[in-house]
C-alpha positions as CSV (number, residue, x, y, z in Angstrom):
1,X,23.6,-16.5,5.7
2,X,24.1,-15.7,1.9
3,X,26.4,-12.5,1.0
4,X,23.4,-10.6,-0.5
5,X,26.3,-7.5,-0.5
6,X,28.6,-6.6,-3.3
7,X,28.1,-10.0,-4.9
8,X,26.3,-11.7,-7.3
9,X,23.4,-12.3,-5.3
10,X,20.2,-11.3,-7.2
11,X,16.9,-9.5,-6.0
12,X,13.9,-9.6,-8.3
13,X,11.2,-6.7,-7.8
14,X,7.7,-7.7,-10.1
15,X,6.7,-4.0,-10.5
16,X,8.5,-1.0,-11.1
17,X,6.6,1.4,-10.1
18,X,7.2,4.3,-6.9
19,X,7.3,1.6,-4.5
20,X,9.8,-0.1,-6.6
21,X,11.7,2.9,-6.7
22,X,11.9,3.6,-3.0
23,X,12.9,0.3,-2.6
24,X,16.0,0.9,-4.7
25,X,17.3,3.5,-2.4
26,X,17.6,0.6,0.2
27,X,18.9,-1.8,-2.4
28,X,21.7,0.4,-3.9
29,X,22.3,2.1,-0.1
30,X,23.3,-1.7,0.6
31,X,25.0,-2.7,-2.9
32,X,22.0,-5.5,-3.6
33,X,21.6,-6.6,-7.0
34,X,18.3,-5.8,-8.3
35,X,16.3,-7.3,-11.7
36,X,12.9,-5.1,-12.5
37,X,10.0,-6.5,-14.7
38,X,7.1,-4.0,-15.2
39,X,4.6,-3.3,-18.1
40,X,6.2,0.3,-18.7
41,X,9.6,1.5,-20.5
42,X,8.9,4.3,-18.5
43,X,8.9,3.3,-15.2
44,X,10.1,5.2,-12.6
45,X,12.0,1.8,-11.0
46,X,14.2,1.5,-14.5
47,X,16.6,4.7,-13.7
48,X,17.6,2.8,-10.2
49,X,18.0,-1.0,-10.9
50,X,20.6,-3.4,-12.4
51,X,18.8,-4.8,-14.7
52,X,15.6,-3.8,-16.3
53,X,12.9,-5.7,-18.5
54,X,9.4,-4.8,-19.7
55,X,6.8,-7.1,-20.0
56,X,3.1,-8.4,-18.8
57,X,2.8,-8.7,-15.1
58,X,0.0,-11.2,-15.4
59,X,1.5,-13.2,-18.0
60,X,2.8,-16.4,-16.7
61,X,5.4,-17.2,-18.8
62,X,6.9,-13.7,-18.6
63,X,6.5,-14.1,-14.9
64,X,8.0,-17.5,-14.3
65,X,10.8,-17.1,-17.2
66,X,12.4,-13.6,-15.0
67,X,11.6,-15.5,-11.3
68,X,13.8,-18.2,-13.1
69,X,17.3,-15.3,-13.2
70,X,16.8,-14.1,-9.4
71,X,17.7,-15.7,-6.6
72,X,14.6,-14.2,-4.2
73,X,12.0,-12.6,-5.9
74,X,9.8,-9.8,-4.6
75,X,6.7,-7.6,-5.7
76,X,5.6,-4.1,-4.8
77,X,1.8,-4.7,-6.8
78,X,-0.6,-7.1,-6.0
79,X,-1.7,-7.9,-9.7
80,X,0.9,-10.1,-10.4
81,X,0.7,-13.9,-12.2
82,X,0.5,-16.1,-9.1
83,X,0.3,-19.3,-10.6
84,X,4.0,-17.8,-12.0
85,X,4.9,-17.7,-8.4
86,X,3.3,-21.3,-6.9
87,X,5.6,-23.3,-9.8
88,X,8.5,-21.2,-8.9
89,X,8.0,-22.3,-5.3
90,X,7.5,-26.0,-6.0
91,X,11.1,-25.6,-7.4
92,X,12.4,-24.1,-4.6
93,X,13.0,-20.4,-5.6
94,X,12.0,-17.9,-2.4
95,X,9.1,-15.8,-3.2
96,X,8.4,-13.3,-0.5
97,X,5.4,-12.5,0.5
98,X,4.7,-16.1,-0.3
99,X,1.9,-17.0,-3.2
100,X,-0.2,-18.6,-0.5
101,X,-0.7,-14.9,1.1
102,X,-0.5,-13.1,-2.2
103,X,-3.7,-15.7,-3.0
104,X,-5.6,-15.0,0.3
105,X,-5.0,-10.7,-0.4
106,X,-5.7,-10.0,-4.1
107,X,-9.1,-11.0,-4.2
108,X,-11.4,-9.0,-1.4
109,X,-13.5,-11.6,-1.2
110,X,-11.4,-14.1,0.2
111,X,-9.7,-11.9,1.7
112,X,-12.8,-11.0,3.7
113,X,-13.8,-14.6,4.3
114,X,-9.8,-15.5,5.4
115,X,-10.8,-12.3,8.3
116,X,-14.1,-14.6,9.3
117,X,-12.4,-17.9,9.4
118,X,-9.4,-16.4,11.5
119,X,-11.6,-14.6,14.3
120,X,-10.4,-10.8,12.8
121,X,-12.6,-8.1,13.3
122,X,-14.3,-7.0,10.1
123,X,-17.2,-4.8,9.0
124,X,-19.9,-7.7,8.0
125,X,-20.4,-8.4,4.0
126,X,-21.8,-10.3,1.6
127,X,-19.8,-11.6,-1.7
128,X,-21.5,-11.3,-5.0
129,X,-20.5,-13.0,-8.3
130,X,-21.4,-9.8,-10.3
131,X,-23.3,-6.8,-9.8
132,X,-26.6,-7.7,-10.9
133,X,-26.4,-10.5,-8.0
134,X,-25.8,-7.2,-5.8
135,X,-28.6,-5.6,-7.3
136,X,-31.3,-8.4,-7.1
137,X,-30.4,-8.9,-3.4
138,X,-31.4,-5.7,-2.7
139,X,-34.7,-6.3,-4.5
140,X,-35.2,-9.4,-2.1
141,X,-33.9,-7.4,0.8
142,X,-31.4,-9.7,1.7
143,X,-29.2,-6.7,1.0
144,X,-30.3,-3.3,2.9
145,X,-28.9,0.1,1.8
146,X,-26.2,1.9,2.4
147,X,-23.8,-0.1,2.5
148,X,-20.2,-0.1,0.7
149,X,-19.4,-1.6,-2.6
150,X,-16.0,-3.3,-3.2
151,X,-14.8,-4.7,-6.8
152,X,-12.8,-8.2,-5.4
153,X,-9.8,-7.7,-8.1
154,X,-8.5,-4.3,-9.6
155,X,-9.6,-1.7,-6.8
156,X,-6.6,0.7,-5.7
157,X,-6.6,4.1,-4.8
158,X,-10.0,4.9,-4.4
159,X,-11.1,2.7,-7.7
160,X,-13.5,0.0,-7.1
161,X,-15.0,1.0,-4.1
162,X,-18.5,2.7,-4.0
163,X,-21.0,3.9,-1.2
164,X,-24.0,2.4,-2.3
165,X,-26.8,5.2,-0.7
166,X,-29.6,4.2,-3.8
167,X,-30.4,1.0,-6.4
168,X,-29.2,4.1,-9.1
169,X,-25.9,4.2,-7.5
170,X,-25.3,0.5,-9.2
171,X,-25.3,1.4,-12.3
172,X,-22.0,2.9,-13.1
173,X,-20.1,0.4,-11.5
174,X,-17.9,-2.3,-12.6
175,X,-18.7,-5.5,-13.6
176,X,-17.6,-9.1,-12.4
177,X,-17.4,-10.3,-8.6
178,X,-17.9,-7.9,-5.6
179,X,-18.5,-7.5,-2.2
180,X,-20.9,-5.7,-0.4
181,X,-19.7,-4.5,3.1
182,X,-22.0,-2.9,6.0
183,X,-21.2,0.9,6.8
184,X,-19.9,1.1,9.9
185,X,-19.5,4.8,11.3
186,X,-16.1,5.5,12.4
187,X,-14.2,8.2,14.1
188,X,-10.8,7.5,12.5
189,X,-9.1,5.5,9.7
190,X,-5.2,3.8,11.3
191,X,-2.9,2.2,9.6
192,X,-0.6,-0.1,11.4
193,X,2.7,-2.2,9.1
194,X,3.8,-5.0,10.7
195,X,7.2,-6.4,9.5
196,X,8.2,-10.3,9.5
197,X,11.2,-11.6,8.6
198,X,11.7,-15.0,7.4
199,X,13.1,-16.8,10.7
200,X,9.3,-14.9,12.2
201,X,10.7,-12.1,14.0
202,X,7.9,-9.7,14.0
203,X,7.8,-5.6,14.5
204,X,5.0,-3.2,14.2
205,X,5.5,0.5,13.1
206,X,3.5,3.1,15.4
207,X,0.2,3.7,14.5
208,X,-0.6,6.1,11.7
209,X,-3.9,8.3,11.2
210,X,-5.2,8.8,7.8
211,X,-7.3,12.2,6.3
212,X,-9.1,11.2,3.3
213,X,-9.8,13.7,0.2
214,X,-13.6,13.7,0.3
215,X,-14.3,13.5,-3.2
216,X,-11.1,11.4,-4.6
217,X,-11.4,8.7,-2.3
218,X,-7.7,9.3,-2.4
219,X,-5.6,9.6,1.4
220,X,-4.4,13.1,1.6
221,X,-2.2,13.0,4.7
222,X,-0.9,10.5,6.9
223,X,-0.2,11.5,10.5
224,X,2.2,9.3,12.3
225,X,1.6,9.3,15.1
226,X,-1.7,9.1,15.3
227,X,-4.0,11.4,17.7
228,X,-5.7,8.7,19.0
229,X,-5.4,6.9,23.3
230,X,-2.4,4.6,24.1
231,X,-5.3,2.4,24.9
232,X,-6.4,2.5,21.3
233,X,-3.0,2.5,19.5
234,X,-2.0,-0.6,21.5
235,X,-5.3,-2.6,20.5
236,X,-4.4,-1.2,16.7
237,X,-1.0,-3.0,17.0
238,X,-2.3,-6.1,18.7
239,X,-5.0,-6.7,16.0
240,X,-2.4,-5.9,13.4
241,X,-0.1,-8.2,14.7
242,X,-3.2,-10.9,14.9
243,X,-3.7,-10.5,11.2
244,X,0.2,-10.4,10.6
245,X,0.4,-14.2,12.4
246,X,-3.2,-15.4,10.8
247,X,-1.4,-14.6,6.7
248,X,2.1,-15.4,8.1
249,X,3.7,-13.2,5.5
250,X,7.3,-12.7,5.4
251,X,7.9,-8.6,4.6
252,X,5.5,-5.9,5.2
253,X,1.9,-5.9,5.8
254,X,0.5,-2.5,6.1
255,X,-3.0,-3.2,7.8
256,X,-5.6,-0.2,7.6
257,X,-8.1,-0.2,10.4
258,X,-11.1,1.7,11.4
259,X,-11.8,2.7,14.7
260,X,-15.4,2.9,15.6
261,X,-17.1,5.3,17.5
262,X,-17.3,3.1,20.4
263,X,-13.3,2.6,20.1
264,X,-13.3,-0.8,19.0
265,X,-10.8,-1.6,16.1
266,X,-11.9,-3.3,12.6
267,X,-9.7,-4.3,9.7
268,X,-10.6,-2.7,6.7
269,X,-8.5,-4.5,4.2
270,X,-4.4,-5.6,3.7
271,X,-1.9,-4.8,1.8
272,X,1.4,-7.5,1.6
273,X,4.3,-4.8,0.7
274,X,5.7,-0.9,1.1
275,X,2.6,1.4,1.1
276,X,1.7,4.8,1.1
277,X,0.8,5.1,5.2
278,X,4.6,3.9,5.5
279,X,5.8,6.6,3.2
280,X,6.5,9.5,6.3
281,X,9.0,6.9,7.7
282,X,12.0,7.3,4.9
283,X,12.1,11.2,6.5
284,X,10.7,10.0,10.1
285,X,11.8,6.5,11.3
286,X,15.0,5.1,12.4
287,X,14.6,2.2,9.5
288,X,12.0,3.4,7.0
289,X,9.5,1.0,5.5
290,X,11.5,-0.2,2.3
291,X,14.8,-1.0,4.2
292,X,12.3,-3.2,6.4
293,X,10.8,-5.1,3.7
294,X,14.4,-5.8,2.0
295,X,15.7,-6.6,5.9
296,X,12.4,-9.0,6.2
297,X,12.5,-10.5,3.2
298,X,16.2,-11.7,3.4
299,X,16.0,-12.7,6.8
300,X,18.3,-9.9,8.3
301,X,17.4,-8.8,11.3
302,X,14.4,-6.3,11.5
303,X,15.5,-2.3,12.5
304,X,13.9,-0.5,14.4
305,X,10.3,1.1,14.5
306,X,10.3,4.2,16.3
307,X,9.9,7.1,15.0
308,X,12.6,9.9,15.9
309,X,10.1,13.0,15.3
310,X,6.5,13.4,14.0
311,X,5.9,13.1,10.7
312,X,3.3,13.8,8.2
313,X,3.1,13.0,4.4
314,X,0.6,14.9,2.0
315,X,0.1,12.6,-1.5
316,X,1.5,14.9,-4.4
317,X,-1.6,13.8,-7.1
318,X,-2.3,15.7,-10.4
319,X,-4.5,18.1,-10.4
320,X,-8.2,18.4,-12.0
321,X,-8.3,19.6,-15.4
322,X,-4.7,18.8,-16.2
323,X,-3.4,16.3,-18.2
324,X,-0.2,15.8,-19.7
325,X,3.7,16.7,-19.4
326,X,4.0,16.9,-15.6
327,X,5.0,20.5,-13.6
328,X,5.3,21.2,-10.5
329,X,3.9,24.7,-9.4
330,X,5.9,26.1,-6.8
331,X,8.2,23.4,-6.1
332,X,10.6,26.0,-4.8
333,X,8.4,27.7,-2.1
334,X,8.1,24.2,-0.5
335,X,11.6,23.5,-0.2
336,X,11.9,26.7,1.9
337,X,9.7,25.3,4.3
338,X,11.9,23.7,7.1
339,X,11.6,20.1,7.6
340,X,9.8,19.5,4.3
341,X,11.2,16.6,1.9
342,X,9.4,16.2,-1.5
343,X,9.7,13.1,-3.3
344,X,9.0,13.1,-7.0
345,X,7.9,9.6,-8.5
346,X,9.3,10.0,-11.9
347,X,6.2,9.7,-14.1
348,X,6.3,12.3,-17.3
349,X,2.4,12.4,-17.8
350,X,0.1,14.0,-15.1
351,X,-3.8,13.4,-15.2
352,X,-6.4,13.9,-12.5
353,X,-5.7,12.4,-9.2
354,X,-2.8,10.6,-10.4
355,X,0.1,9.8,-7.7
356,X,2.9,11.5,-9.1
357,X,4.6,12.2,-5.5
358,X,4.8,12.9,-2.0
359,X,6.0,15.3,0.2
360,X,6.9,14.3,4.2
361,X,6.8,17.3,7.0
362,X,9.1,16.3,9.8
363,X,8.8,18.2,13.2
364,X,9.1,17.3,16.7
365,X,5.9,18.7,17.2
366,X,2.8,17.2,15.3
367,X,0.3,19.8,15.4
368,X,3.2,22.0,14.0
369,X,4.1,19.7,11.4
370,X,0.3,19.4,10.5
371,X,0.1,23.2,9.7
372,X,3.3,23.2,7.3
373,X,1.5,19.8,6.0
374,X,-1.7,22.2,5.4
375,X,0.4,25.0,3.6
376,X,2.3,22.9,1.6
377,X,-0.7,21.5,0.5
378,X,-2.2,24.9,-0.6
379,X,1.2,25.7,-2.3
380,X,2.2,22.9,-4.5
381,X,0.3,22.4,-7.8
382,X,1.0,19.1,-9.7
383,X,-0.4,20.5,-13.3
384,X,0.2,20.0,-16.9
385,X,2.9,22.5,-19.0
C-alpha cells in the first residue's frame, strides 16, 4: 500500500466547492496532500488545500494537464471534462469514480436507460432530443400529462426538473435533450450512500428521509434515520447496493429513492460522490461521508456506518429578496441550542436559494432532534448586509 500519509503522495479534487471543502477536513485530519482545480478564485476549497489552481472544469486541456501532477484524482461535481479523464486512464493514472461511471451518471438519459438495461427499478420515461420533441409527443399522445420533466445535463438542486401539469408549462423550460419521466405518487423520498473501495468492499449508510421545500425544489431536512419499517429500509439498502454493483464505482454513491405508496422502492437518480443527504453524518456517524470517500477511493479499509445518535441536517440557503454580501441572522441563538453544529460554506455572495450552509441537530432521540431542526429553521436567516 502507498504511504498516502505525511508524504509526497498527491490527491487531486476537480471542484472546490463545499464538498470539496468537507473533504479537506478528512484530508488534512489525515496529513494527505491535496491539489484543487475549480472555476472560482473564490472557492471555499482554496483556504484548506495544498495547492490551488483556477481554471475551466470542462476544458480538457486544463483537465488533463492538472490530472497529469496528482497521483489519484478525484471530483466532488459531475460536470467535469471526461474525455480529460478516459486519456488519463489509458495512461494509467487512477481516476476514482472511474470515467466509465462518471459517463453512465452525468447525462439522465443514459443514466435512465443504464437503470432499464440493469433490471433497477425506475419510474418509466421517455428521452427527448429537445423540448419541442417533448412537446409534439404530447400532441400525438404518445406522451400523456402530468408527468415530470428532466434537463439530461446541467440539472442540480432543483434546476432542470419540472412537473409538466399543462402544454403551457413547456414553455419556460430549457432547451437541448430531456427526459420525460411518469409521476409516480410516493409516500417518502430515501436516500441510501453506498461506499466501495477499490479492492470492492462495499458499505451502505442507514437510510435517510428527505423533506422537500415545496416551492424551491430544494431538500430542507434530512432525517437519518428514516421513519420508515425495517422491512422497507432493508429493501432501500438492497436496491442501493444493486445499483452500487450494476455502476461498480469506487467511492460514494448516494442513491435517492422513492418509496411508493404500496412500499415498493424506485431509484430516482445517482449521484457518484459526498452529497448533501450524507451531510448529518460529519456530526452523526462513527466515519462521516467524506472520510469514506477518501478511505474508498485509496483503497483503505471502509469505517464504519452506524450512526451513534439521530441526526438531522436543515440546508442553510439564502433567503428571497436578498442578494449580496452574505449575513447570518441570528447565528448566535443557534449555537445555544444543544446539540446544534452549523457549518458555514464559505461563499461571500448570498442570492435566493443559494447553498451557503448547513446546520446538523444531533440527539438521541429523533423526534426531539426534529423539533430543534424546526426552530433552528425559524431562527437562522441567511440574508444580504
Amino acid at each position: 500500500m502507498a504511504n498516502y500519509f505525511s508524504s509526497n503522495f498527491t490527491l487531486g479534487i476537480l471542484g472546490g466547492g463545499q464538498l470539496g471543502k468537507m473533504m479537506l477536513y478528512e484530508t488534512r485530519k489525515f496529513d494527505i496532500k491535496t491539489h484543487v482545480l475549480d472555476p472560482s478564485d473564490e472557492a471555499p476549497s482554496r483556504i484548506s488545500c495544498d495547492y490551488f489552481e483556477q481554471g475551466d472544469l470542462l476544458d480538457f486541456d486544463t483537465v488533463y494537464t492538472f490530472g497529469k501532477k496528482v497521483d489519484v484524482l478525484t471530483f466532488e461535481i459531475e460536470g467535469v471534462n471526461i474525455e480529460a479523464l478516459e486519456k488519463l486512464e489509458s495512461e494509467g493514472k487512477s481516476v476514482y469514480p472511474s470515467a466509465k461511471t462518471l459517463r453512465n451518471i452525468q447525462d439522465k438519459g443514459v443514466q435512465k436507460q443504464f437503470y432499464k438495461k440493469h433490471g433497477i427499478p425506475t419510474a418509466p420515461f421517455l428521452v427527448f432530443k429537445d423540448k419541442f420533441d417533448a412537446t409534439e409527443a404530447i400532441v400525438r399522445k404518445d406522451l400523456t400529462l402530468p408527468f415530470v420533466w428532466k434537463s439530461c445535463t446541467g440539472g442540480y438542486d432543483g434546476k432542470g426538473v419540472s412537473v409538466i401539469r399543462t402544454e403551457e408549462d413547456m414553455i419556460p423550460l430549457a432547451e437541448g435533450a430531456c427526459i420525460a419521466e411518469k409521476l409516480i405518487p410516493f409516500k417518502n423520498e430515501l436516500a441510501v450512500i453506498v461506499a466501495r473501495n477499490v479492492s470492492g468492499e462495499v458499505k451502505t449508510y442507514p437510510v435517510v428521509e428527505m423533506e422537500f421545500h415545496p416551492e424551491a425544489n430544494q431538500v430542507e431536512y434530512v432525517i437519518c434515520p428514516a421513519r420508515i419499517s425495517a422491512a422497507v429500509s432493508a429493501k432501500a439498502r438492497e436496491i442501493a447496493v444493486k445499483v452500487s454493483e450494476a455502476f461498480q464505482h469506487v467511492g460514494l454513491l448516494a442513491v435517492e429513492l422513492f418509496q411508493t405508496e404500496d412500499d415498493d422502492i424506485i431509484v430516482n437518480e445517482v449521484a457518484p460522490r459526498p452529497h448533501n443527504s450524507g451531510h448529518y453524518s460529519i456530526e452523526a456517524s462513527y466515519c462521516n461521508q467524506f472520510e469514506q470517500h477518501i478511505r474508498a477511493i485509496l483503497d483503505l479499509p471502509l469505517g464504519n456506518t452506524d450512526s451513534k445518535v439521530g441526526g438531522i441536517m436543515v440546508n442553510l440557503v439564502g433567503a428571497e429578496g436578498h442578494t449580496g454580501e452574505v449575513h447570518y441572522e441570528n447565528i448566535e441563538k443557534i449555537l445555544k441550542m444543544d446539540g446544534v453544529t452549523p457549518h458555514i460554506y464559505g461563499k461571500k455572495q448570498t442570492r435566493p436559494f443559494r447553498k451557503m450552509g448547513h446546520v446538523t441537530i444531533v440527539n438521541e432521540d429523533i423526534d426531539k432532534a426534529r423539533e430543534t431542526a424546526e426552530e433552528v429553521k425559524k431562527s437562522i436567516k441567511v440574508i444580504s448586509k
